[in-house]
C-alpha positions as a printed Julia matrix, in Angstrom:
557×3 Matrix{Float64}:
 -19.35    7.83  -16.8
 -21.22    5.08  -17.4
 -21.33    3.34  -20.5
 -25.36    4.07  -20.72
 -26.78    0.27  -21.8
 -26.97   -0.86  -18.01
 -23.82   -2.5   -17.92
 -21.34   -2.04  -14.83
 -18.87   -0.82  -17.05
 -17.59    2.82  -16.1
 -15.92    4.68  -19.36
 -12.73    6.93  -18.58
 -13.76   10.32  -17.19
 -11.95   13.75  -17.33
 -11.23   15.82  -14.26
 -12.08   19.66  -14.05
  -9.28   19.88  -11.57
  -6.43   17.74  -12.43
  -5.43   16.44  -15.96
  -3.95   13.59  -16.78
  -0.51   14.18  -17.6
   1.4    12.04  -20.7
   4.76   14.22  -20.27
   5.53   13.69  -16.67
   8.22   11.54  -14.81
   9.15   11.08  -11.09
  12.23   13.51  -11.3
   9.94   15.63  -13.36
   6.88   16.1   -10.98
   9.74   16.97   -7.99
  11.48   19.22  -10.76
   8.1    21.39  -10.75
   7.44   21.19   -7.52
  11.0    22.75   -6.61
  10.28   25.09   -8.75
   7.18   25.8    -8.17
   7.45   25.76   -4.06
  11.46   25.77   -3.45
  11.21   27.32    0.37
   8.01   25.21    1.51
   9.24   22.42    3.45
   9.34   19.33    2.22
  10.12   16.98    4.3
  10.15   16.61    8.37
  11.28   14.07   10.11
  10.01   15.01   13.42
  10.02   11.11   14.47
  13.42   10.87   13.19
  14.62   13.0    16.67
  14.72   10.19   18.39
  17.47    9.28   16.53
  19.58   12.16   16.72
  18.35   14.5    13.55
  14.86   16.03   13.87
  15.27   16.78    9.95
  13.76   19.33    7.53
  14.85   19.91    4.08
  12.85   21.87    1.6
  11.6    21.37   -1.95
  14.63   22.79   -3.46
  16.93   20.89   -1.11
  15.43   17.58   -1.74
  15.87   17.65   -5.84
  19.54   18.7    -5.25
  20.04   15.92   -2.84
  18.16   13.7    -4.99
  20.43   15.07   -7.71
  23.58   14.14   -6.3
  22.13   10.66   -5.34
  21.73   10.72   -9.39
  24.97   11.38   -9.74
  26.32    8.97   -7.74
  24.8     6.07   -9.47
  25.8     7.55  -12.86
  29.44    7.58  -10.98
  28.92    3.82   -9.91
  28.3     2.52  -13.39
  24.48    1.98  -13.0
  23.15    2.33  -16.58
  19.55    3.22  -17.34
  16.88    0.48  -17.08
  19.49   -1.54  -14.44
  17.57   -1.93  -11.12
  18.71   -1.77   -7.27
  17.0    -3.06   -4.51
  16.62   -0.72   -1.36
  16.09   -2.4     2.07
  15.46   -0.15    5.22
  12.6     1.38    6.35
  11.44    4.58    5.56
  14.29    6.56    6.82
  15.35    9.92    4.26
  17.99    7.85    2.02
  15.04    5.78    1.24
  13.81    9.05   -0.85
  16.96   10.1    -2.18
  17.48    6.74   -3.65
  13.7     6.78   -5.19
  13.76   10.26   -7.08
  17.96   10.08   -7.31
  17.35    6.94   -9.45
  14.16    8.55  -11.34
  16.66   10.86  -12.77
  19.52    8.37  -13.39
  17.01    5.86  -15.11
  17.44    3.05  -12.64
  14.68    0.71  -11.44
  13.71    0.57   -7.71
  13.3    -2.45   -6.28
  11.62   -1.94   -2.51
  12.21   -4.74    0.02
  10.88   -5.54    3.35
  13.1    -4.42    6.23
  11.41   -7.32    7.93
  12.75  -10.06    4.89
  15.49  -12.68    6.16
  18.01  -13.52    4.07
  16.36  -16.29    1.9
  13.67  -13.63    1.22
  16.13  -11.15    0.18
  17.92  -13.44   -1.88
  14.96  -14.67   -3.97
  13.8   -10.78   -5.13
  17.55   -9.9    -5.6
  17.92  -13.04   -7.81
  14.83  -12.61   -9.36
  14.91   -8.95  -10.31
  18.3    -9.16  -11.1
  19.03   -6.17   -9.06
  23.22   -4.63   -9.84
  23.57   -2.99   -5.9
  21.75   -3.12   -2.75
  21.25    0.08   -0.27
  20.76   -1.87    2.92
  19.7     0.05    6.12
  22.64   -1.47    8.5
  20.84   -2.58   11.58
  16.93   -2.72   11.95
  15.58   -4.28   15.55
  19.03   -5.6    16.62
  19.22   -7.44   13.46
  21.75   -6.9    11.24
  20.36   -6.42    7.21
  23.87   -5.36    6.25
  25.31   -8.72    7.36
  22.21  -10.48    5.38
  23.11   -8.03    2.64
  26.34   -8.92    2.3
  25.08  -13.09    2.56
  22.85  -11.78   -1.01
  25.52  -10.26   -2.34
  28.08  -13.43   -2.6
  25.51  -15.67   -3.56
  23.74  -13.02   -6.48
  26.34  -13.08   -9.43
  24.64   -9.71  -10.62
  25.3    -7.97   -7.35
  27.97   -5.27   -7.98
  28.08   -3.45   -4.32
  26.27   -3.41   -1.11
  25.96    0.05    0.21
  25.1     0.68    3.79
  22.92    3.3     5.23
  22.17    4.78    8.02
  23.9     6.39   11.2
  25.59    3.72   12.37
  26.81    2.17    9.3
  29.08    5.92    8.26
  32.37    4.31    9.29
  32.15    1.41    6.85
  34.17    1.34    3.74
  31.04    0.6     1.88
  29.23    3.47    3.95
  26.45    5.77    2.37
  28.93    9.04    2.98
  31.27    7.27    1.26
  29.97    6.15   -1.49
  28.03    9.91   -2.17
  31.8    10.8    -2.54
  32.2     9.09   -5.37
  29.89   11.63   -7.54
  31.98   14.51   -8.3
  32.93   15.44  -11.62
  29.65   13.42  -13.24
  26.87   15.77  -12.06
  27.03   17.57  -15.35
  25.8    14.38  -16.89
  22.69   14.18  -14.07
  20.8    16.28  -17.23
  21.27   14.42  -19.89
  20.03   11.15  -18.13
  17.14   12.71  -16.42
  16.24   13.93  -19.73
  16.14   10.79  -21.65
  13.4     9.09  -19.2
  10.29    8.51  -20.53
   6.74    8.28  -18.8
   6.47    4.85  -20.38
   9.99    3.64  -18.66
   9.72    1.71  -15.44
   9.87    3.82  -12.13
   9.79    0.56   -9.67
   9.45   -3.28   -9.55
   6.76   -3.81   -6.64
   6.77   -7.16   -5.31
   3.03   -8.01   -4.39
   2.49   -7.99   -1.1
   1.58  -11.81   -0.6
  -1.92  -11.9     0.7
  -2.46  -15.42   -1.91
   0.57  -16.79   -2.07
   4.18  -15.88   -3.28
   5.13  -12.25   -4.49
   5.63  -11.34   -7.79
   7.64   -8.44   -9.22
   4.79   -5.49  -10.68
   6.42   -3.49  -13.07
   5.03    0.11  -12.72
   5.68    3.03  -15.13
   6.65    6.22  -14.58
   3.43    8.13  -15.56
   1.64    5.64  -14.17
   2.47    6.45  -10.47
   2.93   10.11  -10.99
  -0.72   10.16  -12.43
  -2.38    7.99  -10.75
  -0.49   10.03   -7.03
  -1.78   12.76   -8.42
  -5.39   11.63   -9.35
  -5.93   10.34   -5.58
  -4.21   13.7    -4.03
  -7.0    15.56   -6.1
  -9.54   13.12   -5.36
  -8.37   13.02   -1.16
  -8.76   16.64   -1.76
  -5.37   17.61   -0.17
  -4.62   21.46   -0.17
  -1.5    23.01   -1.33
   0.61   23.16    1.48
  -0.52   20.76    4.28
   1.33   19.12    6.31
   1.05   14.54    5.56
   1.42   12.39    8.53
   1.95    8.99    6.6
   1.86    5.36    8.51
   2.47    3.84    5.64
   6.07    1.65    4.84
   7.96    3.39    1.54
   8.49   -0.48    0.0
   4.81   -0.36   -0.58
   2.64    1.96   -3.28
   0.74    3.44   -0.22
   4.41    4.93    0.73
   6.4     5.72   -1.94
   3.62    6.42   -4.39
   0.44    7.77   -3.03
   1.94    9.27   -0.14
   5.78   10.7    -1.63
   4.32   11.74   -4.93
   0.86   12.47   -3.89
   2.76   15.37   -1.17
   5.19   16.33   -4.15
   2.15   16.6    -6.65
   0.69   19.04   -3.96
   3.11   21.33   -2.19
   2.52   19.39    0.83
   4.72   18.75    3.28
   5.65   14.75    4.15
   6.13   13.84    7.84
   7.03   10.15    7.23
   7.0     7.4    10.68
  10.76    5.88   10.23
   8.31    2.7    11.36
   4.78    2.64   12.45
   4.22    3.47   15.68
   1.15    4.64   17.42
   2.83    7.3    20.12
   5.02    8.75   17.21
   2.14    9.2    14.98
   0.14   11.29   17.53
   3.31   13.69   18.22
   4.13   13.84   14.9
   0.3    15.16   14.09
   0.37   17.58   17.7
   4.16   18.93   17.5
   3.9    19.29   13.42
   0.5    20.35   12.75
  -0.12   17.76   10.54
  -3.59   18.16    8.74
  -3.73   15.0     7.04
  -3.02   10.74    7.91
  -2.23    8.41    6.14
  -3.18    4.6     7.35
  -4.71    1.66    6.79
  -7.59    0.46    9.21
  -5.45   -1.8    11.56
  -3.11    1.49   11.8
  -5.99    3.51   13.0
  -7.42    1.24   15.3
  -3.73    1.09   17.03
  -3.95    5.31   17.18
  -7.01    5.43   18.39
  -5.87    3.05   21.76
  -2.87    4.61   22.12
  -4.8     7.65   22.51
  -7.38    6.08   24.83
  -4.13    4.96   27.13
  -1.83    8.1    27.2
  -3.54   10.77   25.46
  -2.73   13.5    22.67
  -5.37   15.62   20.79
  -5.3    15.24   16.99
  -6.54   18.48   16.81
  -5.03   20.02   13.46
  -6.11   16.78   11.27
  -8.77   16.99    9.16
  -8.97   14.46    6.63
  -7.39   10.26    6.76
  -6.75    8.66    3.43
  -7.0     5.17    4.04
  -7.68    1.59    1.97
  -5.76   -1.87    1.91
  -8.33   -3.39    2.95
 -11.98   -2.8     3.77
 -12.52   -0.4     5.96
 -15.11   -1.04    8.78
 -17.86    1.31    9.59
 -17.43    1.76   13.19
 -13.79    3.38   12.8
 -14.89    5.79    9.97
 -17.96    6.82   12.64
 -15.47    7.0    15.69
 -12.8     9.25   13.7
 -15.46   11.58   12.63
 -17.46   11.71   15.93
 -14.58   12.17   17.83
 -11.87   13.74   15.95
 -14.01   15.47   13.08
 -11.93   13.38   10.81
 -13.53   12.45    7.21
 -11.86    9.91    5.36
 -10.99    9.2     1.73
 -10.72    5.39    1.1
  -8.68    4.02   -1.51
  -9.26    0.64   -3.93
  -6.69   -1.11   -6.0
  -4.06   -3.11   -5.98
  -0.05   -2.95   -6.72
  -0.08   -3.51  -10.26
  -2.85   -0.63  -11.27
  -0.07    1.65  -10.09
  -2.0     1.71   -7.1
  -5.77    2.98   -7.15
  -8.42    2.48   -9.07
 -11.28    3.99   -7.29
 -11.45    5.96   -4.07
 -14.3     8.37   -2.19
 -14.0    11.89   -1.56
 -13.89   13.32    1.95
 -16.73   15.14    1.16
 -19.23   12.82    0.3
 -21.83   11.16    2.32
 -20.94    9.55    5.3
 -23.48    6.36    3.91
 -21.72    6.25    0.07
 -17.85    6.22    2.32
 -19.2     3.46    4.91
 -20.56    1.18    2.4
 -18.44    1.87   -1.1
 -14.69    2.33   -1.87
 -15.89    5.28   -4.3
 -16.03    5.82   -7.87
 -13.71    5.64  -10.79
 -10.46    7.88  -10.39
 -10.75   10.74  -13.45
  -9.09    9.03  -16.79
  -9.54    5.09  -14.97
 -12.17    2.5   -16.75
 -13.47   -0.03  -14.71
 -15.81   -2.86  -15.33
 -17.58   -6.08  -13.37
 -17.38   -8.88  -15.19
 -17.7   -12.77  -14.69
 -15.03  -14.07  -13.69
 -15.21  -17.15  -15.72
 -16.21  -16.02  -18.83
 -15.24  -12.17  -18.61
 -18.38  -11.06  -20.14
 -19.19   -7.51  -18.55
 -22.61   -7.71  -16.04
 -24.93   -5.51  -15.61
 -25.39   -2.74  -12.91
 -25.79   -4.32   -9.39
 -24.55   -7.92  -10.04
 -21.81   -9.41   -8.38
 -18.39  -10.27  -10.55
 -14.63   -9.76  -10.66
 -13.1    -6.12  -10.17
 -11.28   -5.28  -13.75
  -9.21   -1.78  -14.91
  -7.57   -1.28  -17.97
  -5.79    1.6   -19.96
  -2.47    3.69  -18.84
  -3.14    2.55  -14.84
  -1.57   -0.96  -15.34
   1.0    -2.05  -14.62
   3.87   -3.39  -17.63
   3.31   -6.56  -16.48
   5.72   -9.39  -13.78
   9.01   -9.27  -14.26
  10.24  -12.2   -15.56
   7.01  -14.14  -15.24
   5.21  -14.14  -18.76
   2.95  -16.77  -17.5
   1.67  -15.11  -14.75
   1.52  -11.52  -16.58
  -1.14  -13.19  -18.81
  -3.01  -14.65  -16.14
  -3.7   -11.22  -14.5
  -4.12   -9.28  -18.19
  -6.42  -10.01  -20.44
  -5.72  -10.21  -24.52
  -7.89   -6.78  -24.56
  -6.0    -5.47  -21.73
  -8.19   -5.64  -18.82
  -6.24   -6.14  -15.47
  -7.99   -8.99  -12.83
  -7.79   -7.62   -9.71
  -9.09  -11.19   -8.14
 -11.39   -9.58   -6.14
 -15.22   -9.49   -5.98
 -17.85   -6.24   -6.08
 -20.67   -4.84   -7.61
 -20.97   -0.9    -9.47
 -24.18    0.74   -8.81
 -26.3     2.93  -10.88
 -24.01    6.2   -10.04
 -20.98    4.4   -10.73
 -20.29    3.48   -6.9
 -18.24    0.39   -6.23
 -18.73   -2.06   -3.36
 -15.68   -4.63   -2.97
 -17.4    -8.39   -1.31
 -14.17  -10.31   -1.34
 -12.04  -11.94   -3.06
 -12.75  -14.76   -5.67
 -10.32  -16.94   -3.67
 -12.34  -15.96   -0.86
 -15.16  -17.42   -1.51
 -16.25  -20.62    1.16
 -18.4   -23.11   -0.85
 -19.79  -24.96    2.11
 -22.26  -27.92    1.18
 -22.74  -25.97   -2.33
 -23.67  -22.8    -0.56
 -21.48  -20.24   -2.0
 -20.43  -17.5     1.54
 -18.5   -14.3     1.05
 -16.1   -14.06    4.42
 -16.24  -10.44    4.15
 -20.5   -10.09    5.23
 -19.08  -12.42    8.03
 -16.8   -10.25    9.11
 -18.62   -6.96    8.97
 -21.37   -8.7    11.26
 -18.59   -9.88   13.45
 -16.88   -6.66   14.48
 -20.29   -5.13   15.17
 -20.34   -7.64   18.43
 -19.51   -6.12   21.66
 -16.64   -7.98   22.69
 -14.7    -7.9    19.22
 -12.04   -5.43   17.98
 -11.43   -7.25   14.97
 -12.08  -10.29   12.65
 -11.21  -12.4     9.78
 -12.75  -14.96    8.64
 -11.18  -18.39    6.11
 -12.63  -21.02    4.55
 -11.08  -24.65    5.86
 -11.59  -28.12    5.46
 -14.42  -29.94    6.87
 -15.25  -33.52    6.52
 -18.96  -33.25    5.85
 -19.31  -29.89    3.6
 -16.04  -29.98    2.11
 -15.49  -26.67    3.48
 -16.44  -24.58    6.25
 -15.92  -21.06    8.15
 -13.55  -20.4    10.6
 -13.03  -17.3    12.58
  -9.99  -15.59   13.56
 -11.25  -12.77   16.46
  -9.09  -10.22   18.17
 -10.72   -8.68   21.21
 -11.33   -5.74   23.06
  -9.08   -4.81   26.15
 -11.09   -6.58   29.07
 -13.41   -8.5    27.2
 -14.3   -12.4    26.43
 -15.9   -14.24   24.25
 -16.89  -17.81   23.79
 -17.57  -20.18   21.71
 -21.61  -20.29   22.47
 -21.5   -17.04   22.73
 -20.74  -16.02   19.56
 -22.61  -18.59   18.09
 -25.8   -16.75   20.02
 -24.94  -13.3    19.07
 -24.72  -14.2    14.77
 -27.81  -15.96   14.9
 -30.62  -14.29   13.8
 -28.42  -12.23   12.21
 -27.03  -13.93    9.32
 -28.08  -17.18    7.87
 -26.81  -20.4    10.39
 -24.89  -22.14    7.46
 -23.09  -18.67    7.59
 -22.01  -18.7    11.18
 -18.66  -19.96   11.66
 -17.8   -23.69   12.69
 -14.19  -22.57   14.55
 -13.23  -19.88   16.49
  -9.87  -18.91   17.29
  -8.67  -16.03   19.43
  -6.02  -13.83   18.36
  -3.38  -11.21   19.93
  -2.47  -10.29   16.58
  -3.0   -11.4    12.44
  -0.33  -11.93   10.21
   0.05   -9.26    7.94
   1.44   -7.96    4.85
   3.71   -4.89    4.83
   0.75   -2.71    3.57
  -1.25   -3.73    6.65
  -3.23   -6.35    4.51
  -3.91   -9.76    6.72
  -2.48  -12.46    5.07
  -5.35  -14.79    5.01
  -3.63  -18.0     3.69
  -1.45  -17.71    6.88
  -4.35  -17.82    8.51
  -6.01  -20.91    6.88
  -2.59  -22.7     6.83
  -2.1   -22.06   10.66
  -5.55  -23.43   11.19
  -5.15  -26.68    9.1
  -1.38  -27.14   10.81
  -3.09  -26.93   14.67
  -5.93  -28.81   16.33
  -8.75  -26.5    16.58
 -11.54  -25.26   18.52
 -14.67  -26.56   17.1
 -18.08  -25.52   17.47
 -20.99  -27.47   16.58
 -22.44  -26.69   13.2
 -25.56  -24.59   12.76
């Protein structure tokens, strides 16, 4: 609710239909859901065929795998609070490793199956992980090799543990090293019980969309509550069946999607990697009633459909976020699939979301809002400057505080109190309004912003206006140098199958539209943007490809 004086502050809210929980841990929330559902299925890996195991395992089958995985690293030496980094994509030992360590007390640390060695290296050093559990091969290259290139250069690097089929005849194989477990799973108990909600779960390297990554240290309550909170608010029924998109090394995988299916009863048909032919089986053969994607994933379903078909017909609801989410897609999912959406807001280190709408609200609050509050979540605008909370309807800086954030960077002090405030507000960098019902609209980010001759220009209206033209599929928009304003616009446009667009033309179909200092000064034509591995575009990339190349210049309005 709000706080009543006319400030956009929202106060923490309580939930008629899912409490916040202070006792619960990630081994504890599968622990109830065993018990509570053993013989529902839990997970299906109807993708996974492909590769030789069309997989199902139920509730009670995934806590005593995950228990075993427990007892392996209790075997191994691993001692509560240690951490291990797990690269691979989001095949089944990707799980096992995420609630197997909840119960031992070890600390996850996700990595990119798409990271190179140097990448590895510098979150291995960093987060000091003791083992890595590499997948062994992943698009003809070989992580175990790069793995093994960590390893000898990371003193704290104890063993490198391969996974996956074709890795089972190593020494340092998964099978193997499962082995290893026996006469220690008496001991699985005592660990499991000495994990507290306030203990760290995983070490989430930010996705990168500013700069370098840094290592989000996210609770154990945290994630369970806040999985739970947007299952509730998604309004996911016990017992559905989750098609998720979304990579496990990211909150949208492991947390929302894992725990928010756990939380729920419902069963989790995870893409080993996105693609857009296995996500439309997996939803036809499966009878999946529920997606999980971010907008570029969509857009990819949606012309894979358009080029060899399927029917979508059991889905009823998307949950989807990372970035805005355009207006057209939301009216093309419901028109033509009877799809209604639930889009998330946050960021990595509030554990993820902070706000999110409700399938069943208006189709006008979920095109032009990211929702309200989650139950239990304050949230204020404030200036970004001076961090004094505005009033309803003004523009400032996103902030969250209270059990949602995240214990801070690892190892990075400096940044940790750049991003949290002495009275504990987290900065989430980027820039919205709160309306009079407690509504929040994201503009950008603060980094965002172009200042072009003094004018002050917020990419994201840009955008929006720019994907409404004919020709264009997609759009992002960066602020680069320019010799006369100091900085201008420049557009990065992905187009429709068939179509063109020029420079003029472009230029002809903003104006009128928005105002002329708005329109961009450079257009570029993409096949594809750089992204993050949550499906975020990686804007600097952008703006440091631009500066790097000559570009195509149009003359300023």
């Amino acid at each position: 609710m709000l706080r009543g004086d006319g400030s956009a502050h929202w106060l923490p809210e309580p939930s008629a239909t899912c409490a916040l929980r202070d006792d619960l841990t990630t081994g504890g929330l599968l622990d109830e859901a065993a018990t509570r559902w053993p013989d529902q299925p839990a997970l299906v890996y109807a993708a996974y065929a492909t590769e030789g195991s069309n997989l199902r395992w139920t509730f009670a089958e995934l806590r005593a795998r995950s228990r075993e995985v427990a007892a392996a690293l209790i075997a191994a030496g691993i001692e509560p609070g240690e951490r291990i980094a797990v690269w691979a994509t989001n095949v089944p030992e990707w799980l096992l490793l995420q609630f197997g360590s909840a119960y031992a007390g070890v600390i996850v640390v996700p990595l990119n199956p798409l990271y190179r060695t140097e990448e590895a290296l510098d979150i291995v050093g960093r987060s000091g992980a003791v083992a890595i559990f590499v997948e062994t091969e992943v698009r003809g290259t070989s992580l175990l090799a790069m793995a093994n290139d960590v390893a000898s250069r990371c003193p704290d690097v104890r063993a490198v543990i391969a996974i996956g089929r074709s890795g089972e005849h190593l020494q340092q194989s998964w099978v193997r090293w499962l082995r290893g477990a026996p006469g220690v799973r008496s001991s699985v108990d005592a660990r499991a019980a000495a994990v507290r909600p306030d203990d760290v779960a995983q070490i989430q390297f930010t996705s990168g969309t500013t700069g370098a990554p840094k290592g989000a240290m996210l609770r154990h309550g945290a994630i369970v509550n806040n999985a739970r909170l947007f299952a509730n608010r998604a309004e996911w029924v016990d017992n559905g069946g989750l098609c998720t998109c979304m990579p496990l090394f990211h909150c949208g995988g492991s947390v929302l999607s894992v725990l928010g299916a756990v939380a729920t009863g419902t069963t989790l048909m995870p893409l080993v990697t996105f693609d857009p032919r296995k996500a439309i089986d997996t939803i036809d053969a499966e009878g999946a009633t529920t997606l999980a994607a971010v907008p570029t994933m969509l857009l990819a379903i949606e012309e894979e459909l358009a080029r060899n078909g399927g029917t979508l017909k059991t889905l009823t609801k998307c949950a989807t976020g990372g970035s805005l989410v355009p207006v057209d897609i939301l009216q093309r999912w419901a028109a033509t699939f009877w799809v209604t959406a639930s889009i998330t807001y946050g960021l990595t280190e509030s554990s993820p979301v902070m706000s999110q709408t409700a399938p069943s609200e208006s189709f006008e609050l979920q095109a032009a809002t990211v929702g309200r509050p989650l139950p239990y979540v304050e949230i204020d605008i404030a200036d970004p400057e001076t961090g004094t909370t505005l009033q309803i309807g003004e523009r400032g800086e996103i902030r969250t505080r209270g059990w949602l954030v995240m214990a801070g960077y690892f190892g990075d002090e400096q940044a940790t109190k750049a991003a949290i405030t002495d009275d504990g507000w987290l900065r989430s960098g980027d820039l919205g309004t709160m309306d009079a019902d407690g509504y929040v609209r994201v503009t950008g980010r603060a980094k965002d912003v172009v200042i072009r001759g003094g004018e002050n220009i917020y990419p994201t209206e840009i955008e929006a206006i720019l994907r409404g033209l004919p020709a264009v599929a997609d759009a992002y928009v960066v602020g680069v140098p320019d010799e006369r304003y100091g900085e201008t616009c420049a557009a990065f446009v992905r187009l429709k199958s068939g179509t063109s667009l020029t420079q003029a033309e472009m230029r002809e179909q903003l104006d009128g539209r928005i105002a002329r200092f708005k329109i961009p000064s450079h257009l570029r034509l993409v096949d594809a943007f750089p992204m993050t591995p949550s499906g975020k575009v990686q804007k600097f990339r952008l703006r440091d490809e631009f500066v790097s190349a000559s570009p195509v210049t149009l003359s300023g309005p």
